[in-house]
Structure formats: structure tokens, C-alpha cells
C-alpha positions in Angstrom: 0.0 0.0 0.0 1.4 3.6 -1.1 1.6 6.2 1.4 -1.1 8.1 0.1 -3.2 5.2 0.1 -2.2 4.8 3.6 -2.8 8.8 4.4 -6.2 8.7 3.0 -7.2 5.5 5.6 -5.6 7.0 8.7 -8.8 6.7 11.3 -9.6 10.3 12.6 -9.7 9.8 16.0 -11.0 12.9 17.6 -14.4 12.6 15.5 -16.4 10.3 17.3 -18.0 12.9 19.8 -18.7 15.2 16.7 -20.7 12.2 14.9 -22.7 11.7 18.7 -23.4 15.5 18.5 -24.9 14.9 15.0 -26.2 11.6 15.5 -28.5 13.8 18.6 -29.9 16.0 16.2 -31.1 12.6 14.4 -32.7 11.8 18.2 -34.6 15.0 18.0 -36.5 14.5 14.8 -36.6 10.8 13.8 -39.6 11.0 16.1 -41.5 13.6 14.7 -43.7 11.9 12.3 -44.0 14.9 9.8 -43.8 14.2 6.5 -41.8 16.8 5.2 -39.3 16.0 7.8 -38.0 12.4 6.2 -36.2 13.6 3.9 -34.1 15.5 6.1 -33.9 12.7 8.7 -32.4 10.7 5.9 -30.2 13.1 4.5 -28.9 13.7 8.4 -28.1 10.0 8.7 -26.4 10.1 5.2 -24.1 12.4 6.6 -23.7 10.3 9.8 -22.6 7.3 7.6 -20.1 9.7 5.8 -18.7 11.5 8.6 -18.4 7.5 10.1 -16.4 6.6 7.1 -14.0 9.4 7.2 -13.6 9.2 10.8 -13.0 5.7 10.3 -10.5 6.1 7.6 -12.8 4.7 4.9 -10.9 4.7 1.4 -12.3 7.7 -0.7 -13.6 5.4 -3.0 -16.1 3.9 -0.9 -16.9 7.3 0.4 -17.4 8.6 -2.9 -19.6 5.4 -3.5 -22.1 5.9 -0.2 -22.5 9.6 -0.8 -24.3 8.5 -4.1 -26.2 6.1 -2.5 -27.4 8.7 0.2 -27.9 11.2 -2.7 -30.0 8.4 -3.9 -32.3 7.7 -0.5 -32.6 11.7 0.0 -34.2 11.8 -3.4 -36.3 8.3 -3.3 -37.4 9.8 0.1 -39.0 12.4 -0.7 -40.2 11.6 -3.9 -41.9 8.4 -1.9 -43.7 10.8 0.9 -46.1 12.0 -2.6 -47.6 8.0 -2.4 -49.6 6.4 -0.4 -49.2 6.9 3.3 -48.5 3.0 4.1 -46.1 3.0 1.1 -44.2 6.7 2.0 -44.0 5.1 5.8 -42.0 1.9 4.5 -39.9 3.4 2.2 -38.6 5.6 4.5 -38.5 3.4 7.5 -36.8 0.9 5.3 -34.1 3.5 4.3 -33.7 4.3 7.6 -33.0 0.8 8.4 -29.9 0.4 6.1 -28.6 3.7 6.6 -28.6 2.7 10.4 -27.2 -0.6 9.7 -24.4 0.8 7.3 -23.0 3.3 9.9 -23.0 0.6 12.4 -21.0 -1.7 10.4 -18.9 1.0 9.8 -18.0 2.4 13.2 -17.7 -1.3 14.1 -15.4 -2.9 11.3 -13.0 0.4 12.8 -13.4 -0.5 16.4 -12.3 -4.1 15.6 -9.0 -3.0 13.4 -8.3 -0.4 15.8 -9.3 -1.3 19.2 -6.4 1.1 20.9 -8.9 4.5 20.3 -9.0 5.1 23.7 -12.1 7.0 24.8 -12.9 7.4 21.5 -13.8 3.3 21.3 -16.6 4.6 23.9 -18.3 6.8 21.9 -18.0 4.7 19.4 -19.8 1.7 21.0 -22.8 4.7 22.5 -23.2 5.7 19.0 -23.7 1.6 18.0 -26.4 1.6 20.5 -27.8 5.1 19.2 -28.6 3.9 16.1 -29.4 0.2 16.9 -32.4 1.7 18.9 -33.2 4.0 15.9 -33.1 1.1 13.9 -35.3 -1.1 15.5 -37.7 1.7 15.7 -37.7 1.8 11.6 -38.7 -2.0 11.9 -41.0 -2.1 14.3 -42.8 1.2 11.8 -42.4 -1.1 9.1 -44.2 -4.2 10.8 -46.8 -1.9 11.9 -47.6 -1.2 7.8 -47.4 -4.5 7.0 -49.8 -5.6 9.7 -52.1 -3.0 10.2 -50.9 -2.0 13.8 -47.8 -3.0 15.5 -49.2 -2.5 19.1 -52.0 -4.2 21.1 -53.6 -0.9 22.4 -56.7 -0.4 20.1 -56.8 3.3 19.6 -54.9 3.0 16.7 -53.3 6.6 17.3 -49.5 5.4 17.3 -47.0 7.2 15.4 -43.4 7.2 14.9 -42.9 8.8 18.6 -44.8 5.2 20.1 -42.1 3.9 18.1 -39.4 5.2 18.5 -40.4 5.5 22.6 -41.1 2.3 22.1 -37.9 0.8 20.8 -35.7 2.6 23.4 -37.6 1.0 26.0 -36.9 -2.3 24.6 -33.6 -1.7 24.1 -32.6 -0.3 27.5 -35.3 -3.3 28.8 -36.7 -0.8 31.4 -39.7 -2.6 29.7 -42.6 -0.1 31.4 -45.6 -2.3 29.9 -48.0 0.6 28.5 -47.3 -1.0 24.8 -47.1 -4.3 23.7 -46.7 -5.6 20.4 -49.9 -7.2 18.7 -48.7 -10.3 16.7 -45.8 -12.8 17.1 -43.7 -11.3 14.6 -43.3 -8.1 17.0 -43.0 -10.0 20.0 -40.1 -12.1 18.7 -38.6 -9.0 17.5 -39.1 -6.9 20.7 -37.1 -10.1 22.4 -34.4 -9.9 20.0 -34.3 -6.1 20.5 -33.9 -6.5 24.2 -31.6 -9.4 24.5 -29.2 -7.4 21.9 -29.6 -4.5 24.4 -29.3 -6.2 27.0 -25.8 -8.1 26.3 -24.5 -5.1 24.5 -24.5 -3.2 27.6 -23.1 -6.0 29.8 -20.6 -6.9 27.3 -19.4 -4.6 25.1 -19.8 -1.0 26.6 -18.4 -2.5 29.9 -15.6 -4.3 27.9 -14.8 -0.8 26.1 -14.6 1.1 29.0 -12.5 -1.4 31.3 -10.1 -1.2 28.7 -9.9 2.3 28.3 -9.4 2.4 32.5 -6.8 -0.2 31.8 -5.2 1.9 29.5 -4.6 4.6 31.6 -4.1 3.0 34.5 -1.2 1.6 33.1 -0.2 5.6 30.9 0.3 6.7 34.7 
């Protein structure tokens, strides 16, 4: 590998609290179910997969290829919210989905190859949980197309805020009980949602941050 090639993957180590900073912008409006808002949503996680990629010291080529892509959901996004309501919902839940899962990949693949980041590893591994949450919240929308209601409450009033609320829940399992999932399909992926939460937090954020203590304990 040339030195450029070398210069252009060098991980940029100080940008992981920058990408939480943006990634809590994507907290404040994913759960404002307003249509005019997806676009932006998406084009705010685009530009958390970017900013991933370069802090992550992503080659410029597959940078240059996943800004197109994110060109291409910001436009299918909002040229989707002109359809049908059920269809504008799973478009955009389902492009939030892979945007989610692409930026975790990311930050992950360059926590794995570089596990000596320091703190930075732990901001790294909050913004993983960030976006798993977020994630699960586009699926559990996306269910709730597919079978006309996700939850078992009745009033059939829930929007992307029960969703989002509700996938947070789950994932932290505080589990308060005031929504439920209807079918089986939701219950088996509320489970999955909680035992991923639940072992994340036991395992991996503990493991990051004892080894960051390590670290230092051993710098002094």
C-alpha cells in the first residue's frame, strides 16, 4: 500500500464525539412523524454514515460510492412521501434501516481493526447503541404497515414517537408495559431487541470502557 493510500485511511480519531453531536440531532427528529421532515432525517443519517467513514479512515472510494447512495435515498425519500401513506412510511422506514445498519457496520469494522482508540472506542460503541435503537424503531414502523398496527392498544393513534419511545424501552429493557406488540412477529422482534440490548450493555460497553481504565491505569 502507497503512502497516500495509507494517508487517506488514517482513522480520525477525535471525531467520534462530533458524529454523537450529530447523530443527537437525528434523536430529535426521527420522532416527529412529519412528512416533510424524512427527507431531512435521511439526509442527516447520510451524513452520519459519511462522517463515520472518514472518521473511520474509509478509502475515498467507498466514500465517494455511499455519498451517491445517500444522494440516492434523500431523493427516493422524498419523492416516496407523494404516495400512499402506508407505502411513503416503509420506504422511509426501510431507508432508515440500512442507513442505520451501514454506519454501524462501519464504526464497528474500525473499532475491531483499531481497538487502541482510547475514549474514543466509547463513543463509538454509544453511538452503535444510538442507532441500533433507531433502527429497530424503523422496523417495528415497518411491521406496523405490513400488519395494520404494530401494538395491542386499540386506539390505533401510534405514530413514529410510540415507536421510537417504544424501541428505546426495549432496548434499554426498562420494559414499562404501557405497549405491547400485537402479533408474534413483533414479540419475537421486541425479544431480539432487548436481549441485543441487554448483552451489548453487559458486554461490550463494559468491555470498552474497562479497557480504556486499563489503558490509563497503566499511561500513569
Amino acid at each position: 500500500m502507497d503512502t497516500d493510500s495509507r494517508k487517506r485511511r488514517t482513522p480520525r480519531q477525535d471525531r467520534y464525539g462530533l458524529l454523537l453531536v450529530l447523530l443527537s440531532v437525528v434523536l430529535l427528529l426521527v420522532p416527529i412523524d412529519v412528512t416533510a421532515l424524512r427527507p431531512l432525517v435521511t439526509a442527516l443519517l447520510g451524513a452520519v454514515l459519511l462522517f463515520a467513514q472518514r472518521t473511520s479512515g474509509a478509502r475515498r472510494s467507498v466514500i465517494g460510492v455511499s455519498a451517491v447512495l445517500v444522494a440516492i435515498s434523500v431523493v427516493t425519500s422524498a419523492a416516496a412521501q407523494v404516495a400512499e401513506a402506508d407505502a411513503a412510511a416503509l420506504v422511509y422506514s426501510g431507508i432508515v434501516i440500512v442507513l442505520c445498519l451501514a454506519t454501524i457496520a462501519t464504526i464497528g469494522a474500525h473499532l475491531i481493526r483499531d481497538p487502541a482508540l482510547d475514549v474514543h472506542i466509547v463513543l463509538g460503541v454509544i453511538a452503535v447503541f444510538v442507532l441500533l435503537g433507531i433502527a429497530f424503531a424503523g422496523a417495528y414502523s415497518m411491521l406496523g404497515v405490513w400488519g395494520n398496527g404494530f401494538f395491542a392498544e386499540a386506539d390505533g393513534s401510534h405514530d413514529a414517537v410510540d415507536y421510537f419511545y417504544f424501541s428505546f424501552i426495549t432496548i434499554t429493557t426498562t420494559g414499562y408495559g404501557d405497549l405491547t406488540p400485537a402479533g408474534d412477529v413483533g414479540k419475537m422482534v421486541a425479544a431480539f431487541e432487548a436481549l441485543i440490548g441487554q448483552v451489548y450493555l453487559v458486554t461490550v460497553v463494559s468491555l470498552a470502557v474497562s479497557g480504556v481504565t486499563r489503558r490509563r491505569t497503566k499511561g500513569d
